[in-house]
C-alpha positions as CSV (number, residue, x, y, z in Angstrom):
1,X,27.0,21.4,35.6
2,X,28.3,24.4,33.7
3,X,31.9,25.3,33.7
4,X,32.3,28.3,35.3
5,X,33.6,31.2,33.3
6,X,37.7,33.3,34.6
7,X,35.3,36.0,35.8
8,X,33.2,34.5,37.9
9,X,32.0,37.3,40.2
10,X,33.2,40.0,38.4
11,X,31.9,42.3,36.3
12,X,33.7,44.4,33.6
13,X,33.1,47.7,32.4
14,X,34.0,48.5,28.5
15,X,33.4,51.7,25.8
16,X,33.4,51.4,22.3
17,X,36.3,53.5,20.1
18,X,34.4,53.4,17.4
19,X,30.6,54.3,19.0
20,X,29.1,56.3,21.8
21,X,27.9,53.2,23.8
22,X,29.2,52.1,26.7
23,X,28.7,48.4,28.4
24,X,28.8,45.9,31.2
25,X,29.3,42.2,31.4
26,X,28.8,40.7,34.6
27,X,29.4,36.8,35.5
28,X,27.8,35.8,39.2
29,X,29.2,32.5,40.8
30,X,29.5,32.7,44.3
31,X,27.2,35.2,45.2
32,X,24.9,34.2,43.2
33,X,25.2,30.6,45.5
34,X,24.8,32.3,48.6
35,X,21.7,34.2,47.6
36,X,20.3,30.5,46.9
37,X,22.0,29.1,49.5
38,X,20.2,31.0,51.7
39,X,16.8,29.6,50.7
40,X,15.3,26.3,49.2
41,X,14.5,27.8,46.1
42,X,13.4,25.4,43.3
43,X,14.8,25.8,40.0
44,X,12.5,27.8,38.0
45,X,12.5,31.0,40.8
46,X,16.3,30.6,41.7
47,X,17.1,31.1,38.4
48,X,14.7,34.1,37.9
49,X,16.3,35.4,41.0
50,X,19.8,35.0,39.6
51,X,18.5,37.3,36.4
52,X,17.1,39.5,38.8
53,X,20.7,39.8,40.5
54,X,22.6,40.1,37.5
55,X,20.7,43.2,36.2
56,X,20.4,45.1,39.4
57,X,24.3,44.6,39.5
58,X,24.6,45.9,35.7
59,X,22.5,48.5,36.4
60,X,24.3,49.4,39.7
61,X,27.6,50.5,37.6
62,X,25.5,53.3,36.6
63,X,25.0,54.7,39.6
64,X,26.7,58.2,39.9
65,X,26.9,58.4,43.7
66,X,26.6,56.6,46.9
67,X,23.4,54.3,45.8
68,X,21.7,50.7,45.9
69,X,19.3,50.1,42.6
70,X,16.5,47.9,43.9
71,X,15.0,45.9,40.6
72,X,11.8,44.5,42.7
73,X,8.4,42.9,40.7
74,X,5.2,42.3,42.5
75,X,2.9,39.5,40.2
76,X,-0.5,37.4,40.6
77,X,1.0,34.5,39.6
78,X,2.5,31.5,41.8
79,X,5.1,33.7,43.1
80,X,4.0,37.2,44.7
81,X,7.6,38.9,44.9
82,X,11.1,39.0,43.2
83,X,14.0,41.6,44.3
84,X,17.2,42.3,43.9
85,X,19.7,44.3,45.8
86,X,22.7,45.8,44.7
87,X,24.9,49.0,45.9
88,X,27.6,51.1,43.9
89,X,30.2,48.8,45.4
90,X,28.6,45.9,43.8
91,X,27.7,44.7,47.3
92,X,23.9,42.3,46.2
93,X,21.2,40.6,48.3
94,X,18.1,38.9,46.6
95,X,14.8,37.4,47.4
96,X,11.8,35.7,46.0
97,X,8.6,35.1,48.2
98,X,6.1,32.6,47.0
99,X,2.2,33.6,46.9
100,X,-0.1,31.6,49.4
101,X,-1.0,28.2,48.0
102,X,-0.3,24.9,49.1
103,X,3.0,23.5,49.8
104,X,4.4,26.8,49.3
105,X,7.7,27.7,46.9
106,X,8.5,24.2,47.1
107,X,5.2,23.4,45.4
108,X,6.2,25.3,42.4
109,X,7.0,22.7,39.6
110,X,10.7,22.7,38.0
111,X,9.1,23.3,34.3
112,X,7.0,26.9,35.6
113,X,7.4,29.6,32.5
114,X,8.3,33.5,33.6
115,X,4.0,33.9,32.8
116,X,3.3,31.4,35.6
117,X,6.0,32.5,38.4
118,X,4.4,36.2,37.8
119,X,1.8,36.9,35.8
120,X,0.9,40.2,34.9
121,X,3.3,41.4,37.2
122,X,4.5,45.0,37.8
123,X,8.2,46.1,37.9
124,X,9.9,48.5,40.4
125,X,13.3,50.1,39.5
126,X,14.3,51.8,42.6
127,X,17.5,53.7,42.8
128,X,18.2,54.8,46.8
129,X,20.2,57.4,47.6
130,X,22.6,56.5,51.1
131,X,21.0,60.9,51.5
132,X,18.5,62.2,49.7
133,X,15.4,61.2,47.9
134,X,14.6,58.2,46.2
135,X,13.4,57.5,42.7
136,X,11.4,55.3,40.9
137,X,10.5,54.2,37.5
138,X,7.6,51.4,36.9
139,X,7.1,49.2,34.5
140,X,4.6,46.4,33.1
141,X,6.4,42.6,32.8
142,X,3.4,41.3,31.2
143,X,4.4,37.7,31.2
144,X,7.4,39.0,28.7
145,X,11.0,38.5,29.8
146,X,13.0,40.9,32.2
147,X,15.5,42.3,29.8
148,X,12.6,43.7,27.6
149,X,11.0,45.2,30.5
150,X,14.4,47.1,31.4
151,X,14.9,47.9,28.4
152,X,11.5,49.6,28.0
153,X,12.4,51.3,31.7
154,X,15.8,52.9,30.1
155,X,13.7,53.8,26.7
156,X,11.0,55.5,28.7
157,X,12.3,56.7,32.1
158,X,16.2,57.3,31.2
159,X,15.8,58.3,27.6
160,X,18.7,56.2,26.7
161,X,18.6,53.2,24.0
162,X,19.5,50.0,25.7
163,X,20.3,46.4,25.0
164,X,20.2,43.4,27.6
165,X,20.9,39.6,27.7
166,X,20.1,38.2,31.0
167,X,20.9,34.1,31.5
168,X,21.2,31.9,34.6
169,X,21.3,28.6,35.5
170,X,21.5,26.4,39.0
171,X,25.6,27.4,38.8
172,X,25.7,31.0,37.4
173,X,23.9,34.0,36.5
174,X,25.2,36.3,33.8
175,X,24.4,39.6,32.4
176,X,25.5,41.9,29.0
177,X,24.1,45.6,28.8
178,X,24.8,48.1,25.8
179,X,23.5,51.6,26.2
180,X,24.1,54.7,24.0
181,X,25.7,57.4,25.8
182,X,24.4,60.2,27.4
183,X,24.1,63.4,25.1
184,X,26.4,65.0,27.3
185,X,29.0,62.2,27.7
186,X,28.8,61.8,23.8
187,X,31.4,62.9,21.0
188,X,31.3,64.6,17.9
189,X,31.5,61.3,15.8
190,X,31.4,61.6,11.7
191,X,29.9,58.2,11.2
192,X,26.6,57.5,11.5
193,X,25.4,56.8,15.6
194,X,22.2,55.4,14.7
195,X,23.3,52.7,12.5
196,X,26.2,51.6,14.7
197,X,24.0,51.5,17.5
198,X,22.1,49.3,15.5
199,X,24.6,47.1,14.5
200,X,25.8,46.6,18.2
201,X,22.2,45.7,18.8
202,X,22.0,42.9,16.1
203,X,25.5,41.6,17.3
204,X,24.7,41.4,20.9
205,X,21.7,39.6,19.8
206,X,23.5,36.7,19.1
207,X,24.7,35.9,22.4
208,X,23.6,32.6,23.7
209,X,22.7,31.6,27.0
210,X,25.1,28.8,27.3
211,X,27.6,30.9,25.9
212,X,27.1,33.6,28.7
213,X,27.6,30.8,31.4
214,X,30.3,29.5,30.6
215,X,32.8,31.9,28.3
216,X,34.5,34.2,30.4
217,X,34.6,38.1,29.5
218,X,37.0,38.3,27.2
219,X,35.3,35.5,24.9
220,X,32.4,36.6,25.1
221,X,33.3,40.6,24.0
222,X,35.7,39.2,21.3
223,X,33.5,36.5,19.5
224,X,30.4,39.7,19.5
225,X,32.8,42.8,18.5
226,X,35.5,41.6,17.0
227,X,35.4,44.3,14.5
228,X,34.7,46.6,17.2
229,X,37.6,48.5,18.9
230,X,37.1,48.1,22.9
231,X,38.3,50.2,26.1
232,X,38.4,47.5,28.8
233,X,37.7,48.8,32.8
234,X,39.2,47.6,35.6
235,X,37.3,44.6,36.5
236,X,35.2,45.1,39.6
237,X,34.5,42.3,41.7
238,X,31.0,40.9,43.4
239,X,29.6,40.0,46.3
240,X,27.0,38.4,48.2
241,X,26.6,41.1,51.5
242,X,23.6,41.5,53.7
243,X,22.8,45.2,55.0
244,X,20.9,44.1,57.7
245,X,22.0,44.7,61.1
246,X,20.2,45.0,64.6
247,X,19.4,48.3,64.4
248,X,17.5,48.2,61.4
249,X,16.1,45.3,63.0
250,X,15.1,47.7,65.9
251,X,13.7,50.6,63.7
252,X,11.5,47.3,61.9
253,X,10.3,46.2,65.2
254,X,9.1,49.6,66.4
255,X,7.4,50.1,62.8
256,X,5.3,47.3,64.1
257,X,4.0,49.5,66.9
258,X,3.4,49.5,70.5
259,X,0.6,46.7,71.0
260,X,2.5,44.2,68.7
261,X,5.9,44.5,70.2
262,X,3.9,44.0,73.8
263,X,2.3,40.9,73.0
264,X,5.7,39.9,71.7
265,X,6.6,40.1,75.7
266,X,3.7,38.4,76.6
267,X,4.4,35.5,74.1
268,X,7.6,34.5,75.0
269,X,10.7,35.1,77.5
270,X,12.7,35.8,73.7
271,X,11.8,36.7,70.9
272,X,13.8,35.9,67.4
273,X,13.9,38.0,64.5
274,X,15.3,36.4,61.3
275,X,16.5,38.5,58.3
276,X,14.6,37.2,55.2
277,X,17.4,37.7,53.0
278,X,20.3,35.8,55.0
279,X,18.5,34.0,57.3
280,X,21.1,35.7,59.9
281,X,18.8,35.4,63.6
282,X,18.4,38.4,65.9
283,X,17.7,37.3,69.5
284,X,15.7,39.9,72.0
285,X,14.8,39.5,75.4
286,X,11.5,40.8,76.9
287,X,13.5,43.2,78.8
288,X,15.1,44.5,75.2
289,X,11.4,44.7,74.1
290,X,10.0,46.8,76.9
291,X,13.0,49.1,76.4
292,X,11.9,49.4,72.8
293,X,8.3,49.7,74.0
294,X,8.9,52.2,76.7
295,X,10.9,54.1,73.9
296,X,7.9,53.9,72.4
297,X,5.8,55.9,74.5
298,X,8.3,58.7,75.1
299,X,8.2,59.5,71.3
């Protein structure tokens, strides 16, 4: 079992003095448990979850207003669907859904490569405004590793260089992004950006897996950039929090439409509706669903 890092659920925003690049390093402990905790995951797609997790929460400190990033991909291969949840208060939810075969997720053997789990598999970046349109940027996985495919979002869709290192094991998750600043955020710096940049990039390429578990934040910046002057954040801290609630769970049950919520009533005296993401139950009576139905039919 790993040791777990100081900054277990936490993550911690940081600029560079000397470079126009800013950074978050993110540690996920706890919530990262009760995303599994949830679900009988075997190792292989827990773990892919928890990199999921960790990046949708690095890329959530970008966020500029009241958001949640959605990192979602949809594959061919054992497993159809991996997303993760996280808001600008660094409130995360998670999911992975096996495709159709037999035994299901559990069937999935503890050895299955990132190629296997997805295949050729698309990703989603959603960023969701609480008002207002949403956006989206798309990008191919290609059996290659989820850092590179972010990376490739924030080179295309953002127009901003980017570095990741995602890790995660049956403990913790973890996370470390670089990114160059916006043109408009950055400064009038004599030395030469590209090459700094570049540098980071190298540095930040040494960070090890095991290292990312287990070192808290501090370690983990000093023993990279040393030689780098940093401006430490606030840390923020992270949690595991479901935003489902029974009136989305109304709004889904009336998307279903008015023959499928009445054969709900013909099915059974109550009918239970469980949140895939917590497992939290909610209970409605025939009487609640001919409410809903007779809503229905006035709208």
């Amino acid at each position: 079992m790993s040791r777990l890092p100081r900054n277990a659920d936490q993550l911690q925003r940081f600029t560079f003095a000397d470079a126009d690049v800013r950074g978050s390093v993110v540690t996920l402990s706890q919530s990262y448990q009760e995303l599994l905790g949830n679900h009988d995951y075997p190792p292989p797609a827990g773990q892919l979850l928890g990199q999921f997790a960790a990046a949708a929460t690095l890329l959530a400190t970008l966020l500029k207003h009241d958001a949640s990033v959605i990192i979602q991909a949809h594959g061919a291969g054992l497993l159809s669907t991996v997303m993760a949840e996280c808001d600008h208060q660094l409130n995360l939810r998670g999911i992975v859904t096996a495709a159709e075969q037999p035994g299901g997720i559990a069937a999935i053997d503890a050895d299955a490569t990132l190629a296997q789990l997805l295949g050729d598999a698309t990703l989603a970046i959603t960023i969701q405004p609480a008002q207002g349109q949403r956006y989206q940027g798309i990008v191919a996985l290609q059996g290659g590793d989820l850092a590179s495919a972010l990376e490739q979002y924030f080179n295309q869709s953002e127009q901003l260089q980017s570095t990741l290192k995602l890790a995660a094991d049956s403990d913790c998750a973890a996370g470390l992004l670089l990114q160059q600043l916006p043109a408009e955020q950055a400064s009038d710096r004599t030395v030469d950006g590209a090459e700094t940049w570049h540098e980071l990039v190298l540095l930040a390429a040494t960070l090890q897996p095991d290292e990312q578990l287990q070192l808290d934040h501090q370690q983990q910046l000093t023993r990279l950039f040393h030689q780098h002057p940093l401006n430490l954040r606030e840390a923020l801290p992270v949690k595991f929090r479901c935003s489902c609630s029974e009136q989305r769970t109304i709004a889904a049950l009336l998307a279903l439409g008015a023959d499928e919520i009445a054969a709900m009533i013909a099915e059974q005296p109550v009918t239970e509706v469980v949140c895939q993401f917590c497992n939290f139950p909610y209970s409605f009576s025939a009487g609640q669903l001919q409410a809903l139905l007779d809503q229905s039919h006035r709208h």
